[in-house]
Biopython code that builds the backbone (N, CA, C, O; Angstrom):
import numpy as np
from Bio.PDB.StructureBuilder import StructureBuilder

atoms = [
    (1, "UNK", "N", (3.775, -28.769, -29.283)),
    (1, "UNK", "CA", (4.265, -27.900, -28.232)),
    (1, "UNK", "C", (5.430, -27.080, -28.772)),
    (1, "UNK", "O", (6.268, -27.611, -29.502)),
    (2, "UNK", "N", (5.493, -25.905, -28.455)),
    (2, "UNK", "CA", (6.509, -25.114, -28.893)),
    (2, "UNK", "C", (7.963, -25.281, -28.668)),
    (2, "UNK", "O", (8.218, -24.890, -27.529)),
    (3, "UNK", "N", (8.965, -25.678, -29.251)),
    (3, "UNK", "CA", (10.154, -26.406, -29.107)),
    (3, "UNK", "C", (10.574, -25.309, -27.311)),
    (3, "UNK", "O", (10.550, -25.867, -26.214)),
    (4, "UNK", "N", (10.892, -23.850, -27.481)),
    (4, "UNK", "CA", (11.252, -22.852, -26.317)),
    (4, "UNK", "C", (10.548, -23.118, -25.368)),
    (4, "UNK", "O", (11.182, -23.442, -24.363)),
    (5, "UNK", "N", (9.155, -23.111, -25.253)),
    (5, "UNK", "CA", (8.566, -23.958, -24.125)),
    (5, "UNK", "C", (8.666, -25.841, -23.507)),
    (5, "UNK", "O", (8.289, -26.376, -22.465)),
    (6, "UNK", "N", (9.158, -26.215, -24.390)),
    (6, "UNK", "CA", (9.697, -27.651, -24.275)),
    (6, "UNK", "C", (11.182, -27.567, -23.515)),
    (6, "UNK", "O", (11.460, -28.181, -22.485)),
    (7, "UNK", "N", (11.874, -26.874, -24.081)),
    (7, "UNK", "CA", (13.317, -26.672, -23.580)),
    (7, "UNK", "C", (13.308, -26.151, -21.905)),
    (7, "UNK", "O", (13.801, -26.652, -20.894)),
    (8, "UNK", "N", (12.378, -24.709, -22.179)),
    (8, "UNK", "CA", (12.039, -24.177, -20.848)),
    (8, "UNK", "C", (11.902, -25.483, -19.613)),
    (8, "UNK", "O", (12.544, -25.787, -18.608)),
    (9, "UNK", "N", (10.964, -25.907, -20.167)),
    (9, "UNK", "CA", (10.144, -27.458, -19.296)),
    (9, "UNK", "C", (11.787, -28.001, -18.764)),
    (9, "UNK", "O", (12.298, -27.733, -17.676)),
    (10, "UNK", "N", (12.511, -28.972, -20.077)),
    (10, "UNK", "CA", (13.406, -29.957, -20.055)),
    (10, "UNK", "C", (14.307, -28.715, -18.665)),
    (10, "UNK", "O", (14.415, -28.907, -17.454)),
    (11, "UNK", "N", (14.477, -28.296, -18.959)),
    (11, "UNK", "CA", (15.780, -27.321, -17.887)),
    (11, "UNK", "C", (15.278, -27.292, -16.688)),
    (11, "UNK", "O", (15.978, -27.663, -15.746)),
    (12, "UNK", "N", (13.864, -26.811, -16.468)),
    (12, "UNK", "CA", (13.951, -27.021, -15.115)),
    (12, "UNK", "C", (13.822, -27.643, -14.488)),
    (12, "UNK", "O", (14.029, -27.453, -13.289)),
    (13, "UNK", "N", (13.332, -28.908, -15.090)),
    (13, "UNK", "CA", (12.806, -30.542, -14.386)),
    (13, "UNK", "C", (14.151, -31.356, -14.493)),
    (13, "UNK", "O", (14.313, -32.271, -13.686)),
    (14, "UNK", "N", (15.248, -31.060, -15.543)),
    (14, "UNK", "CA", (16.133, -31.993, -15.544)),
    (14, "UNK", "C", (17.274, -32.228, -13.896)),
    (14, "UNK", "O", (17.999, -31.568, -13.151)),
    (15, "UNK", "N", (16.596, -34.053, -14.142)),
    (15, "UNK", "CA", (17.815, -34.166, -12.532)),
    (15, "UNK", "C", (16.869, -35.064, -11.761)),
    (15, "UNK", "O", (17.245, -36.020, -11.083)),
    (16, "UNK", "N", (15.650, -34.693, -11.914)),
    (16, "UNK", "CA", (14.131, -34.716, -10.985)),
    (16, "UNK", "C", (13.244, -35.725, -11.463)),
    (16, "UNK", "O", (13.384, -36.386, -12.493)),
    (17, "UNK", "N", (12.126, -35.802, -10.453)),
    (17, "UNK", "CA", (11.569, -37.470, -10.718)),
    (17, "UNK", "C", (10.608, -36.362, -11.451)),
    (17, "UNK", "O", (10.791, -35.220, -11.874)),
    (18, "UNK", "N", (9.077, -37.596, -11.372)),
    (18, "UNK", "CA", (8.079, -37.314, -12.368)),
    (18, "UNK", "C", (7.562, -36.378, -12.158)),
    (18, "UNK", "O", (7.089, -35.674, -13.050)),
    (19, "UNK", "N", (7.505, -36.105, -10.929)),
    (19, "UNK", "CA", (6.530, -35.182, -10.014)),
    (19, "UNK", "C", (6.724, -34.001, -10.865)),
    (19, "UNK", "O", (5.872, -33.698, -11.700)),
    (20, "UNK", "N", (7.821, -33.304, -10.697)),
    (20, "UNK", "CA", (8.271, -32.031, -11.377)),
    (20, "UNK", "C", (7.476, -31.656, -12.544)),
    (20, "UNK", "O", (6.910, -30.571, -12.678)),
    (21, "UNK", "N", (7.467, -32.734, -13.476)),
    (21, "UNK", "CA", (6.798, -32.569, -14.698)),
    (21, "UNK", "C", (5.161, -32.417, -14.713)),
    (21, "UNK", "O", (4.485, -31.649, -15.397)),
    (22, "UNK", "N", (4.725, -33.413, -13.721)),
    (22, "UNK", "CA", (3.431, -33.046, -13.418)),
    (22, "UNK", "C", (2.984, -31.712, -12.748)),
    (22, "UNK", "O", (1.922, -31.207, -13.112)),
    (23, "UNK", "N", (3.571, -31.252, -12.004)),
    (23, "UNK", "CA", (3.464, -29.601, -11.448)),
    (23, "UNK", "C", (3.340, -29.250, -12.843)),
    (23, "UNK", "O", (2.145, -29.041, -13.048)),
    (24, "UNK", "N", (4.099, -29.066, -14.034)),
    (24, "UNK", "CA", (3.473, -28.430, -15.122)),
    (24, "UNK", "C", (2.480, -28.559, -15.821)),
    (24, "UNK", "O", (1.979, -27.594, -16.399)),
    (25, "UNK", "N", (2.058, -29.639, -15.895)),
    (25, "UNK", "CA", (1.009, -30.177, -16.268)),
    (25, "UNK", "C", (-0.202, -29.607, -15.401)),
    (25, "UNK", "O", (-1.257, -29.379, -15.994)),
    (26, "UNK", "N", (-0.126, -29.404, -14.250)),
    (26, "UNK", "CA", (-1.171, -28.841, -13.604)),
    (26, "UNK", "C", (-1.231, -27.412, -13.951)),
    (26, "UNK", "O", (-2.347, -26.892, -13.965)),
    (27, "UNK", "N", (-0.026, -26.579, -14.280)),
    (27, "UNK", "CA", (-0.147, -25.137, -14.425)),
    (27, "UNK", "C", (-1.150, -25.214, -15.491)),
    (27, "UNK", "O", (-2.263, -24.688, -15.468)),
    (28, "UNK", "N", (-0.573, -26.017, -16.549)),
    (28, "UNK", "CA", (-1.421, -25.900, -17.896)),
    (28, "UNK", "C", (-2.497, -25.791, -17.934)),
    (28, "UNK", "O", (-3.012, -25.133, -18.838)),
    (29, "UNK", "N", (-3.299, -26.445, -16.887)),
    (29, "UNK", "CA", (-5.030, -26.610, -17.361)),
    (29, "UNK", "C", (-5.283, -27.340, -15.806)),
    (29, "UNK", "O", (-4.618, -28.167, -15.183)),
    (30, "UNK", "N", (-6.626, -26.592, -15.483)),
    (30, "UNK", "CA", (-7.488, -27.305, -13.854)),
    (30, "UNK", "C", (-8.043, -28.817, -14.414)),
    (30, "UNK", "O", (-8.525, -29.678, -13.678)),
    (31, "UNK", "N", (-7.844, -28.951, -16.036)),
    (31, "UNK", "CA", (-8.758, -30.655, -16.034)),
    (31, "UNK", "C", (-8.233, -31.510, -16.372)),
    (31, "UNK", "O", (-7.721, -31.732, -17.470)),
    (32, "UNK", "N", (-8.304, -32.337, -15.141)),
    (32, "UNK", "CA", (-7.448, -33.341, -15.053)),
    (32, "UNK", "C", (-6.869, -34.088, -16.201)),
    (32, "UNK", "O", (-5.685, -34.424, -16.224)),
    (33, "UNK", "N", (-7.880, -34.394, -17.336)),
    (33, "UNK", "CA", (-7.715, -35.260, -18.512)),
    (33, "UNK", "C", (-6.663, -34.388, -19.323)),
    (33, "UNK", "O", (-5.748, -34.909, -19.961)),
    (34, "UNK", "N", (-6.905, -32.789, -19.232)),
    (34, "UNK", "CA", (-5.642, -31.967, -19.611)),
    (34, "UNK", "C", (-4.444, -32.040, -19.536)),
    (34, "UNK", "O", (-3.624, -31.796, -20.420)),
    (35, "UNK", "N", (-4.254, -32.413, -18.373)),
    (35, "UNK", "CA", (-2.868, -32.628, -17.580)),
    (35, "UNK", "C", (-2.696, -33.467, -17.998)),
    (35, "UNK", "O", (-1.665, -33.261, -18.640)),
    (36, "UNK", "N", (-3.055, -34.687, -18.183)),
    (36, "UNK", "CA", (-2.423, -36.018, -18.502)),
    (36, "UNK", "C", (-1.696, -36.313, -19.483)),
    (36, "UNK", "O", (-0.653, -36.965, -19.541)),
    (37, "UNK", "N", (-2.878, -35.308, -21.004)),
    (37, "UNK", "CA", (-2.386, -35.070, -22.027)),
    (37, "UNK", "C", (-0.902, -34.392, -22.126)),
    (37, "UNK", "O", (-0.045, -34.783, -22.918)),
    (38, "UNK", "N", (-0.738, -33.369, -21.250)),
    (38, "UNK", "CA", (0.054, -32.092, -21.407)),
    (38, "UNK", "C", (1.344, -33.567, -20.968)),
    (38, "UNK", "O", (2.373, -33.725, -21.625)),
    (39, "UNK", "N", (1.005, -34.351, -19.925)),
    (39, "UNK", "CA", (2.417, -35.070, -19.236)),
    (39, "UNK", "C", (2.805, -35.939, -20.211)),
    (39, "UNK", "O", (3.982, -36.279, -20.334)),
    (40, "UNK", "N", (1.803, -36.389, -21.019)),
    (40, "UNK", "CA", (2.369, -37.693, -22.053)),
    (40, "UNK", "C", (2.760, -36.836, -22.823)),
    (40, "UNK", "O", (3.740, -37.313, -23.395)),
    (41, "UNK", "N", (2.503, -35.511, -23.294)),
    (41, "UNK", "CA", (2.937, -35.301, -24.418)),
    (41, "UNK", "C", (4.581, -34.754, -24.520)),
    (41, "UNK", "O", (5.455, -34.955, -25.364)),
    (42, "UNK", "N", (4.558, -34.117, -23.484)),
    (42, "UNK", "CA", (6.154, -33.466, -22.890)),
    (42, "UNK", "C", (6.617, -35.117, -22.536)),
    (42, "UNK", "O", (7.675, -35.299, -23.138)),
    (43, "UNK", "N", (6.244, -36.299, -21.834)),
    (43, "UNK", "CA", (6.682, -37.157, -21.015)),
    (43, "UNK", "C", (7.445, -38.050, -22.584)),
    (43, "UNK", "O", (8.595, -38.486, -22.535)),
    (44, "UNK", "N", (6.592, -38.179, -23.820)),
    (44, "UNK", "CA", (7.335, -38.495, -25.139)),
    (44, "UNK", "C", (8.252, -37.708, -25.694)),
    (44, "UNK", "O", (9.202, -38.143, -26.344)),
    (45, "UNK", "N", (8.029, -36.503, -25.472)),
    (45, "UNK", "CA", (9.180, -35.678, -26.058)),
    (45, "UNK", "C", (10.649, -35.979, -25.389)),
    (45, "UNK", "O", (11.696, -36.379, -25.897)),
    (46, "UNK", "N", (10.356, -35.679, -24.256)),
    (46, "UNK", "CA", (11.469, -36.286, -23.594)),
    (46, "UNK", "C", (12.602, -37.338, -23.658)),
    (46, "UNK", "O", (13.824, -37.194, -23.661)),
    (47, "UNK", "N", (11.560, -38.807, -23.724)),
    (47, "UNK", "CA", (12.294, -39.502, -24.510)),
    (47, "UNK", "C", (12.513, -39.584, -25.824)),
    (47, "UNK", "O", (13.342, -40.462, -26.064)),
    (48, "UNK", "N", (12.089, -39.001, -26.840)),
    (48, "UNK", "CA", (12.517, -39.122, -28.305)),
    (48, "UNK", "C", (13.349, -38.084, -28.726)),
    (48, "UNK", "O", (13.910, -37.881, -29.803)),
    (49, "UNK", "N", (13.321, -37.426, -27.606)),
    (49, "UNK", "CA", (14.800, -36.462, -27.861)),
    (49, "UNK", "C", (16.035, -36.880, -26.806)),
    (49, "UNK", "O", (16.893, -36.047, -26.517)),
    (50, "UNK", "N", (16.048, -37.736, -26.458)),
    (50, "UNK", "CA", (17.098, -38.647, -25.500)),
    (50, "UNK", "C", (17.509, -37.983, -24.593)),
    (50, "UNK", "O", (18.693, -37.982, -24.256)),
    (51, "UNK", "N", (16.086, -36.914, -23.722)),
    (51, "UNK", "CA", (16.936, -36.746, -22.693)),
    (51, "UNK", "C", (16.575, -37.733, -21.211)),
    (51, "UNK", "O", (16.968, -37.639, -20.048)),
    (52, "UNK", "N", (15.624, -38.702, -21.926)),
    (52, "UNK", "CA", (15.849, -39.464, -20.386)),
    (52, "UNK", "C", (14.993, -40.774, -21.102)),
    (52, "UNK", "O", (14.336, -40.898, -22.136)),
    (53, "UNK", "N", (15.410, -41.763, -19.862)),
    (53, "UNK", "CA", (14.816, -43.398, -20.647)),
    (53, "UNK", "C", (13.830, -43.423, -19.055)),
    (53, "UNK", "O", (14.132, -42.933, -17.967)),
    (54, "UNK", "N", (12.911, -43.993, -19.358)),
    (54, "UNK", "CA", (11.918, -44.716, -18.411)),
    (54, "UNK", "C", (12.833, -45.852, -18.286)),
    (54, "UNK", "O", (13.337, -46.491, -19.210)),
    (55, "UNK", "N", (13.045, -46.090, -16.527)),
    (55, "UNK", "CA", (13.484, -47.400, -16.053)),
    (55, "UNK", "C", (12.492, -48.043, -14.628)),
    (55, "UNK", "O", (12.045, -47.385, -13.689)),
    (56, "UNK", "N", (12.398, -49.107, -14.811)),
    (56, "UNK", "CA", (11.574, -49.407, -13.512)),
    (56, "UNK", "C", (12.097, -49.205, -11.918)),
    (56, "UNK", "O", (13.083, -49.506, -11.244)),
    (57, "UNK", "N", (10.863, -48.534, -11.754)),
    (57, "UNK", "CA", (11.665, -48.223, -10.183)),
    (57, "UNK", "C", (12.071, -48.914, -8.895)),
    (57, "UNK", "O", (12.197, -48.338, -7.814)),
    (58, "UNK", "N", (12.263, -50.204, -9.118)),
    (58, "UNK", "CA", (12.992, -50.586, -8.057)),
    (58, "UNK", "C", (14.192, -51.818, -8.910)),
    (58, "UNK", "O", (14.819, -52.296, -7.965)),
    (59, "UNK", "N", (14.562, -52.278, -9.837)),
    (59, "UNK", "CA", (15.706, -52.841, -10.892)),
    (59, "UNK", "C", (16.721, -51.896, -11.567)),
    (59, "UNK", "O", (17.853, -52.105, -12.005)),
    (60, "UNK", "N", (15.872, -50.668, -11.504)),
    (60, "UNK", "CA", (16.004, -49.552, -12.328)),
    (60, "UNK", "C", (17.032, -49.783, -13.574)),
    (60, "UNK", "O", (18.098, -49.219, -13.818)),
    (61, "UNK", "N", (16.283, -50.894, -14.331)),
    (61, "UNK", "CA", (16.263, -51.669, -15.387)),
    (61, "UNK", "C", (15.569, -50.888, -16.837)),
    (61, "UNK", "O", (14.380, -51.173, -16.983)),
    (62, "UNK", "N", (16.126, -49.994, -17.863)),
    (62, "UNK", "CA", (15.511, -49.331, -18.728)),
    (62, "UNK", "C", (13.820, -50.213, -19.089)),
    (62, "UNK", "O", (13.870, -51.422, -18.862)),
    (63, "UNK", "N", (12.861, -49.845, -19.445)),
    (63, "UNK", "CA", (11.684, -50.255, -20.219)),
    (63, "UNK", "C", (11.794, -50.551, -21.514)),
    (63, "UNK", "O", (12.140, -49.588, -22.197)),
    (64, "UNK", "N", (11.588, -51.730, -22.192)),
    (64, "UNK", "CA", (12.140, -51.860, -23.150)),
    (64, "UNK", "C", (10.607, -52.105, -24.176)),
    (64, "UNK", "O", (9.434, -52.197, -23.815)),
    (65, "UNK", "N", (11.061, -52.141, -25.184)),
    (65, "UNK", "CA", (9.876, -51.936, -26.796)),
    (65, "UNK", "C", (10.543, -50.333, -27.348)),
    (65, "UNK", "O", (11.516, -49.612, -27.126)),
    (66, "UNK", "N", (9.285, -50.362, -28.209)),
    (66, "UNK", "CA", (8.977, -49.000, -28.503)),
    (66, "UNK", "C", (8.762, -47.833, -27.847)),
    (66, "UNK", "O", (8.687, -47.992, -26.628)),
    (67, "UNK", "N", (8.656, -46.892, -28.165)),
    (67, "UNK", "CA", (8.510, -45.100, -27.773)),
    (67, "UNK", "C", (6.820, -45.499, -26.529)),
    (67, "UNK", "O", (6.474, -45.540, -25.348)),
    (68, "UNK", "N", (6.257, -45.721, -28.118)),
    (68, "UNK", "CA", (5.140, -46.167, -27.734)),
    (68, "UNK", "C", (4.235, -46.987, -26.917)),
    (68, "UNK", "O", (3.163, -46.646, -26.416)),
    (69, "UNK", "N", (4.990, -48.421, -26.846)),
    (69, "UNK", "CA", (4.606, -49.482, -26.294)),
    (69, "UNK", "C", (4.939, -48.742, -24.634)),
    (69, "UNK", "O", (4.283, -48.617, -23.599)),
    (70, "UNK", "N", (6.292, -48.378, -25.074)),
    (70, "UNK", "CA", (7.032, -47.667, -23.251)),
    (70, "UNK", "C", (5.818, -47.076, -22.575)),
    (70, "UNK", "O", (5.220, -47.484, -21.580)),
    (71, "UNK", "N", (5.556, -45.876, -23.446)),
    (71, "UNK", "CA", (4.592, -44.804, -22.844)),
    (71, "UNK", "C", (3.001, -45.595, -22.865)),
    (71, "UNK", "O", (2.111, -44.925, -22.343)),
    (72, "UNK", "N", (2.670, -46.706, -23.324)),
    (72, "UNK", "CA", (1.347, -47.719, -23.016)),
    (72, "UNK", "C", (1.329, -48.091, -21.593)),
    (72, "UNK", "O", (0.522, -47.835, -20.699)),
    (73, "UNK", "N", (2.508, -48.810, -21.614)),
    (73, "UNK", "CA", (2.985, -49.288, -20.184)),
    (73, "UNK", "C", (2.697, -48.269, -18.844)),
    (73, "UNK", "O", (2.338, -48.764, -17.776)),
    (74, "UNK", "N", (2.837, -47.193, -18.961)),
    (74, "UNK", "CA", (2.917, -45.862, -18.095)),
    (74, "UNK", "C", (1.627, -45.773, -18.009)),
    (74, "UNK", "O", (1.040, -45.843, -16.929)),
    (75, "UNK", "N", (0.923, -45.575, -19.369)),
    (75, "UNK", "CA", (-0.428, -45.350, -19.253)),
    (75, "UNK", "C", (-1.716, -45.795, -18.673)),
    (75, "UNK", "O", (-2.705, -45.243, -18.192)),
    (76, "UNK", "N", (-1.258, -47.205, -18.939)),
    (76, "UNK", "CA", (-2.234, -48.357, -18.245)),
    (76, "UNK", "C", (-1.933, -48.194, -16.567)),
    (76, "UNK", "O", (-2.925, -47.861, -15.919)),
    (77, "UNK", "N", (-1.347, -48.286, -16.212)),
    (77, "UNK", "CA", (-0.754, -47.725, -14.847)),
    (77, "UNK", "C", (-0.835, -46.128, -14.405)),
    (77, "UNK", "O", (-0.186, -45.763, -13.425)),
    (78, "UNK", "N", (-1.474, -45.385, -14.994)),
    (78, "UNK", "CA", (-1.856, -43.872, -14.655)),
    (78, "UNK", "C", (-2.958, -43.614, -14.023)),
    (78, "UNK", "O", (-4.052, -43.846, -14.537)),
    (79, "UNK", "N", (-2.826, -43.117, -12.868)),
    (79, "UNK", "CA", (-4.053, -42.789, -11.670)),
    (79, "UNK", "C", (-5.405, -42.114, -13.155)),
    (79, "UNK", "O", (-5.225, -41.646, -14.279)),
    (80, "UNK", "N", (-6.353, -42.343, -12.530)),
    (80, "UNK", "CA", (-7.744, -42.280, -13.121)),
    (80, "UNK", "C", (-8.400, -40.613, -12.882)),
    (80, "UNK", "O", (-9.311, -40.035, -13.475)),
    (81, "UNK", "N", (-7.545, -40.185, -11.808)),
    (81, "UNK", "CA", (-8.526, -39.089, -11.413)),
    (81, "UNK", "C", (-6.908, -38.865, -10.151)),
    (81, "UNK", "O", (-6.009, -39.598, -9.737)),
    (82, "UNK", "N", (-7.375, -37.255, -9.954)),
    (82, "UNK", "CA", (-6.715, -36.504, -9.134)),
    (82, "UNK", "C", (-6.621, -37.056, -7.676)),
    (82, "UNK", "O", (-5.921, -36.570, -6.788)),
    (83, "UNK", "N", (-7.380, -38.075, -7.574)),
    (83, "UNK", "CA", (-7.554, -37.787, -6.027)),
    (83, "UNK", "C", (-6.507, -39.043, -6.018)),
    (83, "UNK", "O", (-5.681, -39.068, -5.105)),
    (84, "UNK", "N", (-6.507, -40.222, -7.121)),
    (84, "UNK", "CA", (-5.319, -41.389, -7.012)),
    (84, "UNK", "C", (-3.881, -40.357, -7.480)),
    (84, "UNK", "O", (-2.707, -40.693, -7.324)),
    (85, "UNK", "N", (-4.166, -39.596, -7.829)),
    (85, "UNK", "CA", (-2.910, -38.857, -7.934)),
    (85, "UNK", "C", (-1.884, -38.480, -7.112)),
    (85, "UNK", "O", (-0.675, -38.710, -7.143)),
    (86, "UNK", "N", (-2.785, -37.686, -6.162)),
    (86, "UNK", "CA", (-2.687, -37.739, -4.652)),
    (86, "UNK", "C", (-1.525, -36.472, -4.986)),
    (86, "UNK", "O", (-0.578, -36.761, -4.255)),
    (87, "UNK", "N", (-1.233, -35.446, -5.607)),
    (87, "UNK", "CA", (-0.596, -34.255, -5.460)),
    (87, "UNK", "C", (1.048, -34.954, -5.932)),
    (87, "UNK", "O", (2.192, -34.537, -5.751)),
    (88, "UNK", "N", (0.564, -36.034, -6.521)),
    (88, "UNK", "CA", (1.927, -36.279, -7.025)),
    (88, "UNK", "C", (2.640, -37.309, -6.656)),
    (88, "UNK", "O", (3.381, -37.995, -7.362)),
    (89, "UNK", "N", (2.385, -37.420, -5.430)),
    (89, "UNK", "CA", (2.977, -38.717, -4.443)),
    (89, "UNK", "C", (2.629, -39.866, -5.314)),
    (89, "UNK", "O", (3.302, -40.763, -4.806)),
    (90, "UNK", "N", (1.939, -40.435, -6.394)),
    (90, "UNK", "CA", (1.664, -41.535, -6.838)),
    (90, "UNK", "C", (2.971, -42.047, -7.679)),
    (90, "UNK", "O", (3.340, -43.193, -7.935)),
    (91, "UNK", "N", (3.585, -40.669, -8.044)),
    (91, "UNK", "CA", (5.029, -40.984, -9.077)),
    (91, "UNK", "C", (6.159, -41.738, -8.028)),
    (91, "UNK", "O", (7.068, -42.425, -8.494)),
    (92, "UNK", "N", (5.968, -41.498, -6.384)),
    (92, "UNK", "CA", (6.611, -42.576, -5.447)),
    (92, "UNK", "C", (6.275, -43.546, -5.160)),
    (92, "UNK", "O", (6.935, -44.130, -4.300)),
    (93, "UNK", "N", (5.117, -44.186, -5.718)),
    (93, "UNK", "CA", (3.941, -45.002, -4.843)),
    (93, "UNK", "C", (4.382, -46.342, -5.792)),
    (93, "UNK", "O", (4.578, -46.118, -6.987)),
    (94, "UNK", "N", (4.535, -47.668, -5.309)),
    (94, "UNK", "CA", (4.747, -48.830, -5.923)),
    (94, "UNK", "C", (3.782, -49.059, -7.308)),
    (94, "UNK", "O", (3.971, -49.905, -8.182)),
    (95, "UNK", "N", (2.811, -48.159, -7.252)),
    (95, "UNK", "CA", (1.629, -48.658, -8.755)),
    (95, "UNK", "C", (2.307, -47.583, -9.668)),
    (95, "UNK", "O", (1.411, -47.049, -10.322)),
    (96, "UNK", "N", (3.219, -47.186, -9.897)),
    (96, "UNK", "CA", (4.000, -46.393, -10.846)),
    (96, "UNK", "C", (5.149, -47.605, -11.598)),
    (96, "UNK", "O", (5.867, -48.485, -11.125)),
    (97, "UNK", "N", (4.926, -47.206, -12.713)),
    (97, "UNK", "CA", (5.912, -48.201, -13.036)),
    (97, "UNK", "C", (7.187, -48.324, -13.368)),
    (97, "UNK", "O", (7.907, -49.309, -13.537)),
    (98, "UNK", "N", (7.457, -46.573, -13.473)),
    (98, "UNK", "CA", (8.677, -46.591, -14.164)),
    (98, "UNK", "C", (8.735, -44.888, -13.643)),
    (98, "UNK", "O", (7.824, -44.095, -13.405)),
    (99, "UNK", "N", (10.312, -44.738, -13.590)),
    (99, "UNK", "CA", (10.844, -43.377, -13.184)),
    (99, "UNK", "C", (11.734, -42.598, -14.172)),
    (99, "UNK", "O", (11.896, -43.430, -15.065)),
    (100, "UNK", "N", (12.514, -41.313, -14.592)),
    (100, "UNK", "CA", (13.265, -41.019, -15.306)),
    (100, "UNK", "C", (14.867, -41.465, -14.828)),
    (100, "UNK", "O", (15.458, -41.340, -13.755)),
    (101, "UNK", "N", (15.319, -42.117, -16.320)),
    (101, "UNK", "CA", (17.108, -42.083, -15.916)),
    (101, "UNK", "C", (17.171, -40.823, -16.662)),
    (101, "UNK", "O", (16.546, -40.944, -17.716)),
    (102, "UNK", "N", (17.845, -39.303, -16.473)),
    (102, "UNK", "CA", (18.343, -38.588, -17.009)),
    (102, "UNK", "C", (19.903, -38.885, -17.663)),
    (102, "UNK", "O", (20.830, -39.528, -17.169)),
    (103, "UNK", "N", (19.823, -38.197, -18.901)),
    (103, "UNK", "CA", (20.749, -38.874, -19.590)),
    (103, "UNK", "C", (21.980, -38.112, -19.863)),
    (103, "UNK", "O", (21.662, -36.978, -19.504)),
    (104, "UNK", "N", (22.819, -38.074, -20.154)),
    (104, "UNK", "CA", (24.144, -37.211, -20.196)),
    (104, "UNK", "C", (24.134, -36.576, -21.835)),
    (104, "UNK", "O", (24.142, -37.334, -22.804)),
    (105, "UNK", "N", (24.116, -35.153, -21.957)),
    (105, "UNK", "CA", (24.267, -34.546, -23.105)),
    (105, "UNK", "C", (25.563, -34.635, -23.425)),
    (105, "UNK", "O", (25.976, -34.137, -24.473)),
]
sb = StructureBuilder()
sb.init_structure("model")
sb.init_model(0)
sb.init_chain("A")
sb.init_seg("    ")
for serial, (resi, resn, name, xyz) in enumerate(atoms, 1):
    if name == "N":
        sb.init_residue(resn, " ", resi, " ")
    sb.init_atom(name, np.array(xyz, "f"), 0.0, 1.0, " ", f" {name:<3s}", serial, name[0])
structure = sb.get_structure()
C-alpha cells in the first residue's frame, strides 16, 4: 500500500473504533473477500507502525504474542460474509475480539 495513502487512512480514522477503517475497506472494492484483505492489511500496518495496539474489548487488556498471532486472533473471529458484518456493527458486537488503543505520537 502506498505509504501517502496509508497516512491519508491513519489521519482520518485516528481516535475511532474499527468501523472507520472498514468504511475504507468497502470504498476499495464491492468484494467482500477484498475488503477484508484491504482491513488486515492497513489493520497490520497500523500496528507495526505503533499507532495503535489491539486490546480486548471489555478488560481492555492489550492482546498479547506476535504481530501475527494478534492479527490470527482477529481473524478467526471475522464475520464470514457481509451480512454477519452487518454494516459494521459487528466491530460493537461481543464476537469481536479486540478494539483499537490509539497510541500517543
Amino acid at each position: 500500500m502506498d505509504k501517502k495513502f496509508f497516512n491519508h487512512i491513519r489521519e482520518n480514522i485516528e481516535g475511532m473504533e474499527l468501523d472507520a477503517l472498514w468504511d475504507y475497506a468497502i470504498e476499495a472494492s464491492p468484494d467482500y473477500s477484498d475488503q477484508c484483505e484491504f482491513f488486515f492489511e492497513v489493520l497490520e500496518e497500523l500496528i507495526q507502525t505503533g499507532a495503535i495496539e489491539l486490546v480486548n474489548m471489555y478488560t481492555k487488556q492489550p492482546l498479547n504474542g506476535p504481530i501475527e498471532e494478534r492479527l490470527n486472533t482477529f481473524r478467526s473471529s471475522f464475520p464470514t460474509d457481509p451480512v454477519e458484518m452487518n454494516g459494521g456493527l459487528w466491530f460493537f458486537s461481543s464476537s469481536c475480539p479486540a478494539g483499537p488503543l490509539w497510541t500517543q505520537k
